[in-house]
C-alpha positions as CSV (number, residue, x, y, z in Angstrom):
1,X,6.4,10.3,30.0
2,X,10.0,9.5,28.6
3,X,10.0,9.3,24.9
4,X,10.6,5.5,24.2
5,X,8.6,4.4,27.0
6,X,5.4,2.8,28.0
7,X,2.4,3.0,31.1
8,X,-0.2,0.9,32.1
9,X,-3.2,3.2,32.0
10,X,-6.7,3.4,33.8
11,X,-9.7,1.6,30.7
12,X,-11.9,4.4,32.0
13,X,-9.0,7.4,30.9
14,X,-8.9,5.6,27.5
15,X,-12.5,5.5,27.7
16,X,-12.9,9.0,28.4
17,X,-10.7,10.5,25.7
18,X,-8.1,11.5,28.2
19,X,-5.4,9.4,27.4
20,X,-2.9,10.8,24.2
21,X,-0.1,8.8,22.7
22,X,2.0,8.0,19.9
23,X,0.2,4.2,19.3
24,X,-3.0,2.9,20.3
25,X,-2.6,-1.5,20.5
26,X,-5.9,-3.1,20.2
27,X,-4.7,-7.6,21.4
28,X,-8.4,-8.0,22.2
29,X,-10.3,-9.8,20.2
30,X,-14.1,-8.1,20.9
31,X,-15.9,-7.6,17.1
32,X,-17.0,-4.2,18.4
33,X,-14.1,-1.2,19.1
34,X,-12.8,-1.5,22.2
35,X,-12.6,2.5,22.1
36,X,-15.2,5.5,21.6
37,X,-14.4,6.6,17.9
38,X,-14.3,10.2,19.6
39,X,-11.1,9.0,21.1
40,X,-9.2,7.9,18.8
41,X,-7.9,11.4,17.2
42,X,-5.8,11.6,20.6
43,X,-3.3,8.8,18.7
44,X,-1.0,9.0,15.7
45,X,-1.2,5.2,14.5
46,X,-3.6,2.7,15.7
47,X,-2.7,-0.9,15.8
48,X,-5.5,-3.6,16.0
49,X,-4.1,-7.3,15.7
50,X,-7.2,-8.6,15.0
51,X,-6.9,-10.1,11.0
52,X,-10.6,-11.5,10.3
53,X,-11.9,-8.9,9.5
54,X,-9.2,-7.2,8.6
55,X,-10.9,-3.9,8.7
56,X,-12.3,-4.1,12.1
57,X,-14.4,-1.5,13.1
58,X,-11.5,0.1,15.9
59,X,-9.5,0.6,12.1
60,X,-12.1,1.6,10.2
61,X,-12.8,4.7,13.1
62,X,-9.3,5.3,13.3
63,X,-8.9,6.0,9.5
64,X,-11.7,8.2,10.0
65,X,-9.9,10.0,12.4
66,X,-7.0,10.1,10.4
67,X,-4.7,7.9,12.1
68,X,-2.0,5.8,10.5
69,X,-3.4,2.4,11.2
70,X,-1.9,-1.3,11.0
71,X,-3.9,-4.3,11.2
72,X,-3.7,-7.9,12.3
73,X,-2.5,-9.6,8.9
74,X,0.9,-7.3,9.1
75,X,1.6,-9.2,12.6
76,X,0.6,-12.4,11.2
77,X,2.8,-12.5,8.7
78,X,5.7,-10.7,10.2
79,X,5.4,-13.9,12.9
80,X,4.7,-16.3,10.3
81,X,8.0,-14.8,7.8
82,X,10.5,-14.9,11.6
83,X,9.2,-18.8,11.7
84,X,10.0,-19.8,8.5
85,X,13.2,-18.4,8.4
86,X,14.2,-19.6,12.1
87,X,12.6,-23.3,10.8
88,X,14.6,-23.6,7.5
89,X,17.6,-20.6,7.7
90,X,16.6,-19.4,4.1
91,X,14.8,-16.5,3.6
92,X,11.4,-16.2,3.8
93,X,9.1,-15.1,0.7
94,X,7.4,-12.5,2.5
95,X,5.1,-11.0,-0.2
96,X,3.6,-14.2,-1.6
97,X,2.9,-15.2,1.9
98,X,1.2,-12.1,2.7
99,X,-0.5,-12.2,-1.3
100,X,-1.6,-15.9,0.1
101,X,-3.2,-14.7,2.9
102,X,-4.8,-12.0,1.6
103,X,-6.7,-13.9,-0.7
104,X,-7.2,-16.8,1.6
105,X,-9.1,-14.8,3.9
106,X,-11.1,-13.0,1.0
107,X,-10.6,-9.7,2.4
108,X,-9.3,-5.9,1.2
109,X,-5.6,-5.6,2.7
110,X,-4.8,-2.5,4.9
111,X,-5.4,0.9,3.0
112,X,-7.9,0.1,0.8
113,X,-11.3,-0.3,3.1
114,X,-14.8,-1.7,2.2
């Protein structure tokens, strides 16, 4: 495949361990990983946009696996920070919105797990 690109793949490939990439995008929203922890080391960075929890168990394998990993609460905000600032033309305050979520939710931001 063409750096910059993108496939549609087969779930049983992923399944299997046969599928390698740059990124691994999790936009389901099952509790349980959607893929066999043996799997993921055939990834670089794992994104999982699932924010509650934040650490979802697909992140907390991929860490394990030593993959770069991104989780839900990074999109939200990086939608919610685009909104504000299409809504009002003024720049957004990204970091307290992201400080306000955090602590809304109660839960350990990205890089430092349970």
């Amino acid at each position: 495949m063409a750096p910059g690109t993108a496939q549609a793949l087969e779930w049983s490939e992923l399944q299997a361990g046969r599928v390698h990439a740059d990124v691994l995008a999790n936009t389901t929203a099952v509790a349980a990983s959607p893929v066999p922890a043996s799997s993921l080391s055939c990834f670089g960075l794992v994104f999982d946009a699932v924010y509650t929890p934040v650490w979802t168990q697909l992140l907390l394998d991929a860490k394990a696996a030593n993959c770069q990993v991104v989780d839900g609460l990074q999109m939200f905000v990086g939608q919610a920070v685009r909104q504000f600032e299409l809504f009002t033309g003024l720049p957004a305050p990204s970091q307290l919105m992201a400080d306000t979520l955090v602590k809304a939710l109660g839960q350990p931001a990205a890089g430092s797990p349970k």
